[in-house]
N, C-alpha and C positions, 0 to 999 in steps of 0.2 A: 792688270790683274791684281786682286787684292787678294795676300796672303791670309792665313787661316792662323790664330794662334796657338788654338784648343788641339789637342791630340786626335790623333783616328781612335775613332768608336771602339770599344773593347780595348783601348792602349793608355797605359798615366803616365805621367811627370810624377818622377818619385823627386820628393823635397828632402835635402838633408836629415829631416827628423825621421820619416820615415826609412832611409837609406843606412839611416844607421842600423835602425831594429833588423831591418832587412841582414845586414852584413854579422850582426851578433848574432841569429839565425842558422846562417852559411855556418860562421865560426863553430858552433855545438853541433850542428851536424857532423862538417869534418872533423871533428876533435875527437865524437863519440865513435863513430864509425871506423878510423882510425885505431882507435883501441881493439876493435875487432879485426884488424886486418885487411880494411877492404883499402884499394888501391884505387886514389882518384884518374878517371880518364878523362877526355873530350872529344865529342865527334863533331861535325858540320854541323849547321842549321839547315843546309842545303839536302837535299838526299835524290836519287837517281828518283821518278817518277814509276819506275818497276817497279821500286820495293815498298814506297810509299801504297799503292793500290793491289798488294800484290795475297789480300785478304787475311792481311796480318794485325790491323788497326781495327777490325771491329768498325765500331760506330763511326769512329773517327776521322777513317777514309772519308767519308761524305761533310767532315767539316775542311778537310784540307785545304788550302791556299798555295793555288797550283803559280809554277814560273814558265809564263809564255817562249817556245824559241825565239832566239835572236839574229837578227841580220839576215844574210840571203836564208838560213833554215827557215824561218819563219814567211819569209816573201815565199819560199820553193813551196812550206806550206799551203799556202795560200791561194796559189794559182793553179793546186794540182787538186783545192778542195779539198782538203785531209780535214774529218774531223779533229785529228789528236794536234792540238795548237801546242801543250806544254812537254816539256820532256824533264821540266825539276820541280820542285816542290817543298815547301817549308815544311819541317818536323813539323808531325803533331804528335810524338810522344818523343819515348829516348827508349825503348823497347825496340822497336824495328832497326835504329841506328844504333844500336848496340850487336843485333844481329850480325850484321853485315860488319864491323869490327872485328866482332871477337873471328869470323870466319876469313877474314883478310887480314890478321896479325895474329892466327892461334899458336904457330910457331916459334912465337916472340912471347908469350904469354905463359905464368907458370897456368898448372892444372890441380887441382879447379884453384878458378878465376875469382877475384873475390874483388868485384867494381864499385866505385861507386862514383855516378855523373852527374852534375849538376847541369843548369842551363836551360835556356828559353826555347818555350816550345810555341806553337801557332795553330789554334783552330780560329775555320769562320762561326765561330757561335754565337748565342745570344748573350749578352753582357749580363751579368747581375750579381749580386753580394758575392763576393768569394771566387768570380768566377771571367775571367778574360778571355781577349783574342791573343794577346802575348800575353803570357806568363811562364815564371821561373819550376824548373821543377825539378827532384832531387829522385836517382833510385839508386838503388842497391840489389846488387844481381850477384849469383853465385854459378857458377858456369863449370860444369864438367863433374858435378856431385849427384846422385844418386837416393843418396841416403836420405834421412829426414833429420840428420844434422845441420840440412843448410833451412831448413824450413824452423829448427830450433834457433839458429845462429840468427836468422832476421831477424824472428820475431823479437827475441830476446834486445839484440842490440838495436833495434826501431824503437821499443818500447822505452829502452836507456834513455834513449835521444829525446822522448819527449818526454820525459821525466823531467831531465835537466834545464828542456827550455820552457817549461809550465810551472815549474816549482817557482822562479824568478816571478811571476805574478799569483799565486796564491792556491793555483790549480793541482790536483794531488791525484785527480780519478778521471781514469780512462776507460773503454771499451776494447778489446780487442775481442772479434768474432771469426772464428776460422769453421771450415768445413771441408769439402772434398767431394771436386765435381765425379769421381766413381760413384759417392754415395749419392748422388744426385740422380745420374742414369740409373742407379739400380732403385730409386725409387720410382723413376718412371717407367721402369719396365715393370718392375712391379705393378704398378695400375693400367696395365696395357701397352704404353704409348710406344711406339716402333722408333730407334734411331733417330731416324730423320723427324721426327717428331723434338727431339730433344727441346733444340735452341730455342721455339718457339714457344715452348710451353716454358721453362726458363723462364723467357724475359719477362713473363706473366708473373712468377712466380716471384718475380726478385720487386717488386710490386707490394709484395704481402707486409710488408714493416709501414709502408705510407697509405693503403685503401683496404686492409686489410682482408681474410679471408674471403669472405662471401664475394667482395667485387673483382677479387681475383678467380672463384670460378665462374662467376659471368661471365667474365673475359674469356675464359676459356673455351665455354660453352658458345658464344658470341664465334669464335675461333672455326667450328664447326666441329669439335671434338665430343666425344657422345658423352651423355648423363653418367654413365656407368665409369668410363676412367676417370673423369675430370671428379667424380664425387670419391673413388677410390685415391684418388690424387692429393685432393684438399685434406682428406678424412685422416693423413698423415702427421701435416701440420695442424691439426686442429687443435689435440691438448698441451697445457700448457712445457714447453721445454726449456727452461729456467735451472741452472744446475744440475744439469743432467748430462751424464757422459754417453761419448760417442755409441760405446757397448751397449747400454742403456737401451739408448733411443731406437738404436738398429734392430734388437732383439728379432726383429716382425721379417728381417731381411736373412733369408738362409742363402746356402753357399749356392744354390741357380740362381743367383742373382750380383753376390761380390765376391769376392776374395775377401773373407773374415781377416787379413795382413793387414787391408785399408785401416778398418775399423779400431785394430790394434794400434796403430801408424801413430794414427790423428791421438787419442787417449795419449799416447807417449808422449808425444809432440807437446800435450797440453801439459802434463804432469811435470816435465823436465823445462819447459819454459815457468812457471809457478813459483820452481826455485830460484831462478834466476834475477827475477824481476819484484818490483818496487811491491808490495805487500798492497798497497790500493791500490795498483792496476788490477782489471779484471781480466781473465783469460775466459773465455767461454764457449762451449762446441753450439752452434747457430743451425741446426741443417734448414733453414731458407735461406742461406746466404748463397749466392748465385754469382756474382760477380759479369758485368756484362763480355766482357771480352769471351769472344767461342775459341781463343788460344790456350787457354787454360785446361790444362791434364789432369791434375789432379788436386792437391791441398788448397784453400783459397783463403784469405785473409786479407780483416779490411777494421780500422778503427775510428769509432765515435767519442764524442764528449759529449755530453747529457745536455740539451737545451739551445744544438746546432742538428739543421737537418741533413747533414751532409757528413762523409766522412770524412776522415784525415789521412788516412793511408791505406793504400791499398795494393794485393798482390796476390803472388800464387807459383804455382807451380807452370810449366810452358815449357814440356821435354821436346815437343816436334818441331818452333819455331826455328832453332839454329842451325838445324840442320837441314834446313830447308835452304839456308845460303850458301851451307861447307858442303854437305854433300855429305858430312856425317851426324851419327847419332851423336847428341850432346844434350845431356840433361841440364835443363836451368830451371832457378827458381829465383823472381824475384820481388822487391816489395817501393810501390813509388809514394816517395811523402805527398802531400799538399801542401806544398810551403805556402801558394797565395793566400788557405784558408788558415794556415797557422800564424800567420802576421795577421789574418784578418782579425781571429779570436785574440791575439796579444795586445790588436790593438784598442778590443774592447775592453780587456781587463785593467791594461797600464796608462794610466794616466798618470801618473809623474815617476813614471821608472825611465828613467834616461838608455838603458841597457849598453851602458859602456863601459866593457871592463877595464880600459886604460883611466889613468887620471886623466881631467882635461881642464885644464886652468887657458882664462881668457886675460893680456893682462892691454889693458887700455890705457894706452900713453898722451899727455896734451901733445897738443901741433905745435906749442912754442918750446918742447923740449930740446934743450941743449943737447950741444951733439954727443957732447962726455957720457951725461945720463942714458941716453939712447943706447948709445957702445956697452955699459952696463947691461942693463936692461936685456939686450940680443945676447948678450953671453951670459947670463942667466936662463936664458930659454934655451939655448943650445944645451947647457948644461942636464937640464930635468927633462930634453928630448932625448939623451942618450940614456939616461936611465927608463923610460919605456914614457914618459910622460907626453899624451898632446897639446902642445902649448899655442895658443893662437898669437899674436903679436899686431895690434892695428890703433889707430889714430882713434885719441876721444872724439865722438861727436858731439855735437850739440845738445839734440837729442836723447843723452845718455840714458833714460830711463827707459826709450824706446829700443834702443842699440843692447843694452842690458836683457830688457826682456823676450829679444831675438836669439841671446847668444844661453838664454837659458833653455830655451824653446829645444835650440840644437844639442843640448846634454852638456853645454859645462858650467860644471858643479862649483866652481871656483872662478870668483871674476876680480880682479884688482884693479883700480885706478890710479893710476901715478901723476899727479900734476904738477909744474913747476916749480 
């Protein structure tokens, strides 16, 4: 059998250069998030196949990467004809296993919860720019809040966070778009569409920013929906909404169709995050932003960088999910980075930014070094490792220009030679 060296499809060998960026990444996450209060957790990779498929994941369910039983379950499987071969299943997010946390340690936990979990998550997907079968991913959830304090508090400390790790390459202007899946239904009940209608017309609609209007009521029409809603539907989104507040846009919506609180809600939400946040970020009320997960209740929020087709983070509000596993009402609200696509953009922009906030000096000693100098030498680097410094310590090579320009490659900024 000959071994394979290349990784599984959708999977990297992260190289020190990039392991670094990766980890100074991690660090301003938890740094920033931390100033706001959220408390880091962890949960399995692993999770019960229940709650995995238990129509909590959205699209996602259907990328899953299921774990076959093992040993006689599996033979018992097998012989008895059971279709259902797995009974585990790798994460494909850190929402569903967050679930099932907070409602199996809520008594251990203050209220509201203020999370925030990192870690690898698992779809079978298609591979491309920005986008894996493993990859790392970061949220931040609020758990047992009500208010639209927690919908201020994300957005607000999300937007800190990439402030801090986008300023280190040049970047200063972000997107953020929020909305609110009530004013969603109330716009489609406004142009007819019953309930059960919702989700479908949705995922049409969340379409509008990449093929815009017209091909999105095709689709619709295409759907079998009649001329008269799908045209009262579009004729929503048609002019232009660029700086325009929630109250604004809604006007056309009277109270048989929302609770005028909504509309109020979201305007606050946007007005009190404003203040908070970096003067070039944009806040901006989006009503086509749709967000695909059908768990979302109510606010939704998702952020772009101008000249990438995809966003950077995304979230919302998801009062019904937790209590789907405790048994009780618990409001949550929360917002998931894109760290693969934020390493991806950092790694476009830096090209000789080492992102190391430690010092790091390389110091390269000859192989005929006496042993006195050597003894030196190690208590010198002992020395500048206790005051915070990385100090590497290894044999000149031959090579040295090659050796040099590896050890630059890896971020250190400081390289000495010491020869006999």
């Amino acid at each position: 059998m000959e071994f394979i060296k290349t990784p599984v499809k959708g999977m990297c060998d992260i190289l020190p250069e990039e392991m670094r960026l990766r980890e100074y990444v991690l660090t301003m996450i938890k740094d920033t998030y931390e100033l706001y209060g959220f408390s880091q957790i962890e949960t399995p990779v692993v999770e019960h196949i229940e709650n995995l498929t238990g129509k909590q994941g959205g699209e996602n369910e259907k990328l899953m990467f299921q774990i076959m039983k093992r040993g006689e379950e599996l033979k018992k499987a097998f012989q008895e004809g059971k279709e259902e071969l797995a009974d585990l299943g790798l994460r494909y997010d850190l929402t569903v296993p967050l679930a099932r946390y907070y409602a199996n340690n809520m008594n251990k936990l203050t209220m509201p919860f203020k999370a925030l979990q990192l870690g690898n998550v698992f779809r079978a997907d298609k591979p491309q720019k920005g986008r894996f079968r493993q990859f790392m991913q970061c949220d931040i959830d609020i758990l047992g809040d009500n208010t639209i304090l927690a919908e201020i508090e994300l957005i607000a400390a999300t937007s800190a966070m990439l402030t801090n790790i986008f300023k280190e390459v040049g970047i200063t202007e972000f997107t953020v778009h929020i909305n609110d899946r009530q004013i969603l239904k109330a716009i489609g009940a406004y142009a007819g569409f019953c309930e059960a209608d919702f989700n479908e017309v949705f995922i049409s609609l969340d379409k509008m920013d990449k093929i815009g209007a017209e091909k999105v009521k095709e689709e619709l029409l295409l759907k079998g929906y009649s001329v008269e809603k799908v045209s009262k539907f579009i004729s929503v989104f048609d002019n232009p909404y660029i700086d325009i507040s929630c109250a604004e846009f809604c006007e056309f919506l009277t109270k048989g169709f929302i609770d005028t609180q909504v509309i109020k809600n979201l305007d606050t939400i946007i007005t009190s995050v404003k203040n908070m946040i970096n003067k070039n970020v944009k806040l901006v009320y989006n009503p086509a932003l749709v967000r695909g997960m059908s768990y979302y209740t109510g606010t939704i929020f998702e952020i772009g960088i101008e000249g990438y087709n995809f966003s950077i983070a995304g979230g919302g509000r998801y009062d019904e999910m937790i209590g789907k596993f405790s048994g009780q009402s618990i409001a949550a609200c929360g917002f998931s980075i894109g760290f693969e696509r934020i390493v991806t953009i950092l790694k476009d922009y830096a090209k000789e930014n080492n992102f190391s906030i430690k010092k790091r000096l390389a110091i390269l000693i000859d192989k005929n070094m006496s042993a006195e100098k050597t003894i030196d030498i190690l208590k010198e680097a002992t020395v500048l490792r206790k005051s915070g410094a990385i100090v590497l310590v290894q044999p000149l090579n031959k090579n040295v220009k090659y050796q040099v320009e590896n050890l630059e490659r890896e971020g250190y900024t400081e390289i000495r030679k010491v020869y006999t």
